[in-house]
C-alpha positions as CSV (number, residue, x, y, z in Angstrom):
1,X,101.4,100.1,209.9
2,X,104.9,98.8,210.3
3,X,108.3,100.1,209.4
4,X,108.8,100.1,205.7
5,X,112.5,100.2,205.0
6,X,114.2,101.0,208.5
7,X,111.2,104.1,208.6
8,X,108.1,104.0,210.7
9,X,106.2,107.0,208.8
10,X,102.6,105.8,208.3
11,X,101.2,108.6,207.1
12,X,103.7,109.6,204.5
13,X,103.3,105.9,202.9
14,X,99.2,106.2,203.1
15,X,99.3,109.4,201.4
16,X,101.6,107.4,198.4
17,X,98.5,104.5,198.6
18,X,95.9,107.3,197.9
19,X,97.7,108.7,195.1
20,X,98.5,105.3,193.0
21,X,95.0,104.7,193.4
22,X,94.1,108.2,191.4
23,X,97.0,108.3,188.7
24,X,98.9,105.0,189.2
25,X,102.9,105.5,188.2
26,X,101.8,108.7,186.7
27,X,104.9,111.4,188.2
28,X,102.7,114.2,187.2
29,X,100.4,113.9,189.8
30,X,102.8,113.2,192.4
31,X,104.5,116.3,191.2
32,X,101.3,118.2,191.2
33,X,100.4,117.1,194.9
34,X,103.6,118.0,195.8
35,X,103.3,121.3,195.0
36,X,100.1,121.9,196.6
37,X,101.1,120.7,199.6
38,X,103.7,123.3,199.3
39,X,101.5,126.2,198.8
40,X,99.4,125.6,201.6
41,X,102.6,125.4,203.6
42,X,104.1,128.6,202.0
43,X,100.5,130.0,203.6
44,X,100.6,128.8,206.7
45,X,104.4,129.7,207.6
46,X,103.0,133.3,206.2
47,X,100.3,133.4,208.8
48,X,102.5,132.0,211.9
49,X,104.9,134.7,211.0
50,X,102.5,136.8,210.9
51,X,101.4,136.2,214.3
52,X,104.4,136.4,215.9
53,X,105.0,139.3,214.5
54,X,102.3,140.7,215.9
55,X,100.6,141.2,212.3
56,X,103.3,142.8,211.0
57,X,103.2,142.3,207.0
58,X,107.0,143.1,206.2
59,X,108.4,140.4,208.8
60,X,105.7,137.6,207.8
61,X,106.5,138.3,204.4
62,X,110.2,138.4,204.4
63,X,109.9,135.4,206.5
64,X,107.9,133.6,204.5
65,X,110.1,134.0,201.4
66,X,113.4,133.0,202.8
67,X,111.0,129.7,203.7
68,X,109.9,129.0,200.1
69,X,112.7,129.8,198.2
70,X,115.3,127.6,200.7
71,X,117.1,124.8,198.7
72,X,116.0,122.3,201.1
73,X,113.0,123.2,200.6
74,X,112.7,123.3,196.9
75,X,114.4,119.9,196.7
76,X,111.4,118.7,199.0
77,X,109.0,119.8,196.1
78,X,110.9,118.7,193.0
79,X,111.9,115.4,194.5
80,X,108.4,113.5,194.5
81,X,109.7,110.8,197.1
82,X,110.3,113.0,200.0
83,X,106.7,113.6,200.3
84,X,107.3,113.1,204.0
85,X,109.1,116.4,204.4
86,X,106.3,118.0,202.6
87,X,103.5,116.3,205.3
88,X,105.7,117.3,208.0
89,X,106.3,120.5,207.6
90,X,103.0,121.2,206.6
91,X,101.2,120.0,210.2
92,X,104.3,121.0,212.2
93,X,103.6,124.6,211.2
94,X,99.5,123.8,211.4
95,X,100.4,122.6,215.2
96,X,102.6,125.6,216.1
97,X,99.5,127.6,214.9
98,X,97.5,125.8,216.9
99,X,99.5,126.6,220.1
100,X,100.1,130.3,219.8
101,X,96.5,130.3,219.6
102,X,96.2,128.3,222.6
103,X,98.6,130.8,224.3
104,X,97.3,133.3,223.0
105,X,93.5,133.0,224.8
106,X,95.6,131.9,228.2
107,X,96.2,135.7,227.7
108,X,92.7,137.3,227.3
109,X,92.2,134.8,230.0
110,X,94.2,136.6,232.5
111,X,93.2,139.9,231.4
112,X,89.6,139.3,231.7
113,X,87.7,142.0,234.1
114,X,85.0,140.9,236.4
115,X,81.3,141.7,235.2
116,X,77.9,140.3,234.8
117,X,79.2,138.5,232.2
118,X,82.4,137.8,233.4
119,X,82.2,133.5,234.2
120,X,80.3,132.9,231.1
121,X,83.3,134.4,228.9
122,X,85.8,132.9,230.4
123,X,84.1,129.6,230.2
124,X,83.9,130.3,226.4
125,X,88.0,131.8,226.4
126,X,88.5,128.5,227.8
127,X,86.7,126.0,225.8
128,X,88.6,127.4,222.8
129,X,91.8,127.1,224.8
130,X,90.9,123.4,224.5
131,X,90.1,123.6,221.0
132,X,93.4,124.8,220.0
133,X,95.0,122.4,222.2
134,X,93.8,119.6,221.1
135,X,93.8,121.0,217.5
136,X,97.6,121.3,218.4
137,X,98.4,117.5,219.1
138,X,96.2,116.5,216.2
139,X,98.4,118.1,214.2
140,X,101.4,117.2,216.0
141,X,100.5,113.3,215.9
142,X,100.0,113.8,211.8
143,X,103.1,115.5,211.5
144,X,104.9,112.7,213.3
145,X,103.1,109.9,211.7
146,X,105.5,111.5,208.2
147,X,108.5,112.2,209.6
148,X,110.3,111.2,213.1
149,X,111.7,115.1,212.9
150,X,108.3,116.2,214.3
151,X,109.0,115.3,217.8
152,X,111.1,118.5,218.0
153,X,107.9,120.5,218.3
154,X,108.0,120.1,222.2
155,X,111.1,122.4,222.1
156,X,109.1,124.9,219.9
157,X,106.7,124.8,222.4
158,X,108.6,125.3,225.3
159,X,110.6,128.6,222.9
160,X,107.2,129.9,221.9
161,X,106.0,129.6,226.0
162,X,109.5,132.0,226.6
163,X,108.3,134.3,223.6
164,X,105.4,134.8,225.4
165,X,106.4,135.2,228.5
166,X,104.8,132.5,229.8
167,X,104.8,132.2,233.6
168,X,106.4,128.6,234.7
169,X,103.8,126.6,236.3
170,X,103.1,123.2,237.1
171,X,100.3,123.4,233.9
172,X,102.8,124.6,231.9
173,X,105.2,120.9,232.4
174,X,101.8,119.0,231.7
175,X,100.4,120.1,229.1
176,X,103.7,119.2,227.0
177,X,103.4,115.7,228.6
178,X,101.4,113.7,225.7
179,X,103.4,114.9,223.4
180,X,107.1,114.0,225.4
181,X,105.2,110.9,225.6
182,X,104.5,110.0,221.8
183,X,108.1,111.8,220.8
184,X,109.6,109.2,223.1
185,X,107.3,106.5,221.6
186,X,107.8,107.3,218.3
187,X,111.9,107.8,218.9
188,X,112.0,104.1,220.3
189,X,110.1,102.9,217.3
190,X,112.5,104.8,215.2
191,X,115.5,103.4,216.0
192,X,114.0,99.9,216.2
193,X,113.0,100.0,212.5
194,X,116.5,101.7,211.6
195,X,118.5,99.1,213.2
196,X,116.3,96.2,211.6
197,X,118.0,97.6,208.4
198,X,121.9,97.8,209.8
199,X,122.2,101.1,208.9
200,X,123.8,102.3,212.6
201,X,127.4,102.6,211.8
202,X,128.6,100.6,215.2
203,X,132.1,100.6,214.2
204,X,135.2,102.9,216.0
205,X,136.0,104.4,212.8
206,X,134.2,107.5,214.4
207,X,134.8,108.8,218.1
208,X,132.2,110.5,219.8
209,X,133.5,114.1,218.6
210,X,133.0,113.4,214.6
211,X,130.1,112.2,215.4
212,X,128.9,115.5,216.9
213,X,130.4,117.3,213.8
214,X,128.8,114.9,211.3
215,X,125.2,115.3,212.9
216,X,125.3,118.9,213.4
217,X,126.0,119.3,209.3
């Protein structure tokens, strides 16, 4: 699919297809979508929280409610037409799901004792390592396909390896390869389809300090 309006988010635009096919111009059901995309979202941020607070229920639910009742994030619900932050948001989390699981196997992993049975589990600990990798680009390349602001997930990764205490490996640099890979991809596409529309303010009102302070607002 190409850019649509200086925006390469394929995704975001299919999901608008599919919807004028069911209700047309209807905003109801854009509304109502819009909502349930939240909820499942709410839920998810609920049970990430959850896990990283090691199943506490006070910090995932605390967390979780300074989530859904953020004004950016309400605006993202009411307004129907940034259904990409909604699709984003809700496979970014699904991803980072995804990877604590991953990390969380390498751990029973390590901490396997030998035994009779000993190879044949940690071929099974391993195979759903894989699982929940792969699970975890899927959800990454969805996420990215609605909104460029996915690619940030490699640095979530690489915080969630230091929560962890992940041990720095070679492994540990690859496996966040194919996703550096697509966020580079995706960036290059990016600004392509946003400079086909002008919108790059390439004049000196600017110097390189305001524009620090304007993208950090």
């Amino acid at each position: 699919m190409r850019p649509l309006r200086g925006n390469y988010q394929p995704l975001h635009i299919l999901s608008y297809n599919i919807e004028y096919q069911l209700w047309g111009l209807n905003p109801a059901g854009y509304h109502a979508a819009s909502l349930v995309l939240f909820l499942v979202t709410t839920s998810l941020v609920y049970y990430f929280t959850w896990l990283l607070g090691k199943k506490n229920v006070i910090i995932a639910v605390i967390a979780t409610l300074l989530f859904s009742i953020n004004a950016m994030r309400v605006e993202s619900v009411a307004w129907a037409s940034e259904r990409k932050d909604m699709l984003y948001s809700l496979f970014y989390v699904a991803a980072l799901i995804s990877y604590v699981k991953y990390v969380a196997r390498g751990h029973m992993n390590t901490g396997a004792s030998p035994g009779p049975r000993f190879a044949s589990k940690l071929l099974e600990i391993d195979r759903e390592r894989l699982k929940c990798f792969n699970y975890t680009f899927f959800f990454f390349v969805l996420s990215v396909f609605s909104k460029v602001m996915a690619v940030t997930l490699v640095g979530a990764m690489v915080m969630l390896d230091y929560y962890y205490a992940r041990r720095f490996s070679l492994r540990l640099v690859l496996e966040k390869v194919p996703f550096a890979l697509l966020s580079i991809f995706i960036g290059i596409v990016q600004v392509k389809a946003t400079a086909s529309t002008h919108t790059f303010d390439t004049s000196d009102r600017f110097n390189h300090f305001d524009r620090i302070l304007i993208a950090s607002r």
